[in-house]
C-alpha positions as CSV (number, residue, x, y, z in Angstrom):
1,X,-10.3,-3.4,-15.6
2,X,-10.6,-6.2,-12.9
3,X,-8.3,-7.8,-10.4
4,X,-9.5,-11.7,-9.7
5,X,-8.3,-13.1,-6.6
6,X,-9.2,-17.1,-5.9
7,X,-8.5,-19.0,-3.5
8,X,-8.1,-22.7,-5.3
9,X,-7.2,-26.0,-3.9
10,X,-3.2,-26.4,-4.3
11,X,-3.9,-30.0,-6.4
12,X,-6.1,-27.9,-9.4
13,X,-3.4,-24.7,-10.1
14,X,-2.0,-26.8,-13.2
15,X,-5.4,-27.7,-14.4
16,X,-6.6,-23.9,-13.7
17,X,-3.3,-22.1,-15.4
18,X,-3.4,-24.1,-18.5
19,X,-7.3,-23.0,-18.7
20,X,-6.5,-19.4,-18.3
21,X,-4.2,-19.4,-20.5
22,X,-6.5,-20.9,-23.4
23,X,-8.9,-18.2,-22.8
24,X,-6.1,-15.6,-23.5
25,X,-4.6,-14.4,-20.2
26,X,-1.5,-13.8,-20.2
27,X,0.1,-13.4,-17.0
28,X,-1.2,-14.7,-13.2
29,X,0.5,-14.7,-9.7
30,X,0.4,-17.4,-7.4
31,X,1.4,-17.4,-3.8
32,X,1.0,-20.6,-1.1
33,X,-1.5,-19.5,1.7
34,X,-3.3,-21.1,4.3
35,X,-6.7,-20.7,5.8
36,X,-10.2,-21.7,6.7
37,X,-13.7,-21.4,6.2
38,X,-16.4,-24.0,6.0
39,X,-14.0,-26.5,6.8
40,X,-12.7,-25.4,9.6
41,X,-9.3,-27.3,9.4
42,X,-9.2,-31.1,9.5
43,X,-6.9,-33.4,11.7
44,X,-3.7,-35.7,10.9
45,X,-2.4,-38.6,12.8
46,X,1.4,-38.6,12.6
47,X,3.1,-41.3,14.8
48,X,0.1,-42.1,16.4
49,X,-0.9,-38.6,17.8
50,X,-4.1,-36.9,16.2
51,X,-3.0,-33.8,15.3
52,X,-6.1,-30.7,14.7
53,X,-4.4,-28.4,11.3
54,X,-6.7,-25.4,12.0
55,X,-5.4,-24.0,8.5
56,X,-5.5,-25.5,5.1
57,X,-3.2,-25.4,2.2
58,X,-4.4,-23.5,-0.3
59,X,-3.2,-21.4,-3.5
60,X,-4.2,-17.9,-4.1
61,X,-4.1,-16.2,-7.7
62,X,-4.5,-13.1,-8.8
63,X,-4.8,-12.0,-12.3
64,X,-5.9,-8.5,-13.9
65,X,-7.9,-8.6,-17.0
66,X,-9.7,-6.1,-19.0
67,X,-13.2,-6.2,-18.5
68,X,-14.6,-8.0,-21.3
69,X,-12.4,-11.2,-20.4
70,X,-13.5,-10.6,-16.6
71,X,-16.4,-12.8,-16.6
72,X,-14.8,-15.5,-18.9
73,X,-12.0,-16.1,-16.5
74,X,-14.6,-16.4,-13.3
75,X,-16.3,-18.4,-15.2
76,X,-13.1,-20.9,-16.3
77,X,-11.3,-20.6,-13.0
78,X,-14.6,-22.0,-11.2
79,X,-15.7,-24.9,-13.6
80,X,-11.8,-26.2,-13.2
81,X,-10.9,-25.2,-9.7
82,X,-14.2,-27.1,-8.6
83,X,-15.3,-30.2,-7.4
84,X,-18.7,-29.8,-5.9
85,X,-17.0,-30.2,-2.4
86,X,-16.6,-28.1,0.5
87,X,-13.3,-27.0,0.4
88,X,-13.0,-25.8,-3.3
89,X,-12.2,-22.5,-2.4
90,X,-13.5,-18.5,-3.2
91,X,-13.4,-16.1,-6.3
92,X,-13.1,-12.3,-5.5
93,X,-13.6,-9.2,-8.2
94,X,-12.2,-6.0,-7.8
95,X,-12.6,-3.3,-9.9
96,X,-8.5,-2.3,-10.8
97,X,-8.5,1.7,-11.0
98,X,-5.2,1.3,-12.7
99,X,-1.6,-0.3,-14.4
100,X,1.5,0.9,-14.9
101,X,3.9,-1.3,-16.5
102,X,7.3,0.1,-15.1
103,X,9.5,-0.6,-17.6
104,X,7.7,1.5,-20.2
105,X,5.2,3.4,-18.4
106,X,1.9,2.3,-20.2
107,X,-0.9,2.8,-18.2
108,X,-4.2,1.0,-18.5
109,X,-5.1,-2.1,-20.2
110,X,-2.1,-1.6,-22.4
111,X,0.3,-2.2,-18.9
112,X,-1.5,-5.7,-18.8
């Protein structure tokens, strides 16, 4: 099993979800982070003052898969998520050592 963490631009979650779930995932997590890395922030002007924003908005999911739909969901979350800019965010792979689905107790790919 694998747990796929990316870090997406907040505008391309819609476009990425509805991707995923043609591919046959059935479940993700999303949370509203911020952070940098090539970027390194950008600045605003609000009311006339420049502002630096040293963190970006971005969106992080996670999903676990089995490992043969692992490398089809890389694969979709980076052809929708990008752009060819900077700023179009990271994929991590972990391997998952193990689920447990709490309400019945299935372990493995059978909790996912």
């Amino acid at each position: 099993m694998k747990y796929i963490i990316a870090i997406i631009k907040p505008s391309k979650l819609d476009t990425v979800r509805e991707a995923l779930m043609g591919i046959g995932v059935e479940g993700l997590t999303t949370s509203e982070v911020s952070g940098f890395g090539r970027q390194k922030g950008h600045t605003e002007i609000y009311r006339g003052a420049e502002y630096a924003i040293s963190f970006v908005p971005k969106t992080k999911i996670e999903i676990a898969v089995g490992d043969d739909l692992a490398d089809r969901v890389v694969e979709t979350i980076r052809t929708e998520a990008g752009s060819d800019n900077i700023g179009d965010g990271k994929i991590f792979v972990y391997e998952l050592a193990d689920a447990i689905r709490i309400r019945t107790g299935e372990r493995g790919e059978e909790a996912l």
